[in-house]
C-alpha positions, 0 to 999 in steps of 0.5 A: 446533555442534549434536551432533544434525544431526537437531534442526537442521530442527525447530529452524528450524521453530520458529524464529519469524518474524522482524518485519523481513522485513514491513519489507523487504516495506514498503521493496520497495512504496516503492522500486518506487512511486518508480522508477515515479513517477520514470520517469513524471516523466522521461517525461511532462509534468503532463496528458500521456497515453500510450494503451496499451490501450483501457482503461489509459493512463500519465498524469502527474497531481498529486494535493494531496489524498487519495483520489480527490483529496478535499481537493484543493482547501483551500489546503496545510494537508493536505499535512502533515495527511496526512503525519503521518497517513501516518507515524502510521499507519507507525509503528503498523502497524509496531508491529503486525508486531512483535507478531505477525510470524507471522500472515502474512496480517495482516503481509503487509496491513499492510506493503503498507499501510505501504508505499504509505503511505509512498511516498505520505508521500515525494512529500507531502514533496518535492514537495507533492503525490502522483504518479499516473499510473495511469489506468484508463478505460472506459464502466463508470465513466461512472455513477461518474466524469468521462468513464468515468475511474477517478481516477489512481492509483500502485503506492502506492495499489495496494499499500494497496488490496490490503493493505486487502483482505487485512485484511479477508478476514484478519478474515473468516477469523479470525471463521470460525475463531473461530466453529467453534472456539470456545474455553472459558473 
């Protein structure tokens, strides 16, 4: 017991930020993906759409490849080339954290990344393929897509893709302060 009550508060500010809550940030991406994926597949059959506004529908799509289903076609090498990359990537984004859990923009980032990798990496390996089912559409995307649809899309495609964007305004926001305030050597 600490004879000073009044130390306690400013020993648990400087306590430093322990690594594996980005850990369970991770695992709450994955365990929210795959319930999502799970009602999906408890709902509908491969193709089947259910409308739910003008612009978004739930549909059940298989995806064998990457983004945008790159590489869906080549036969089944890359399941496991983008599952190791997936648990590759995992490993050093968790590494990442450990070094430095207190810049919580950069850990933040690189969790929601590490977590929809890996919900991503768990449907590779059950069933070959990943799940999407998020399927966001209207006459914007005519240029870009089939039919003014955006490629479907899951909540482990959603978390890597905001991680992402936080790792690039957490490096904007870093080169700002690096800039103003330079340091000497």
């Amino acid at each position: 017991m600490n004879p000073d009550p009044s130390l306690e508060p400013q020993a648990a500010a400087n306590k430093p930020t322990p690594w594996t809550r980005w850990l369970w940030l991770a695992l709450g991406v994955i365990v929210l993906d795959q319930l999502s994926k799970q009602a999906v597949l408890a709902t509908l059959a491969l193709g089947e759409r259910i409308p739910v506004t003008d612009f978004f529908n739930i549909v059940l799509v298989h995806n064998p490849g990457a983004a945008f289903s790159m590489l869906a076609d080549q036969g089944g090498w890359q399941r496991w080339l983008f599952t190791a990359l997936g648990l590759g990537a995992s490993l050093w984004m968790a590494w990442m954290i450990r070094q430095s859990p207190e810049q919580k923009t950069m850990a933040t980032a690189l969790a929601l990344v590490m977590g929809g990798a890996l919900g991503n990496v768990i449907d590779r390996v059950i069933y070959g393929h990943v799940i999407d089912f998020i399927d966001v559409h209207g006459t914007w995307f005519e240029p870009l897509f089939y039919a003014g649809h955006f490629p479907a899309f899951n909540i482990a495609d959603s978390a890597i893709s905001v991680g992402a964007v936080l790792l690039i305004a957490d490096e904007l926001m870093r080169a700002r302060r690096a800039r103003h305030n330079p340091t000497t050597d």
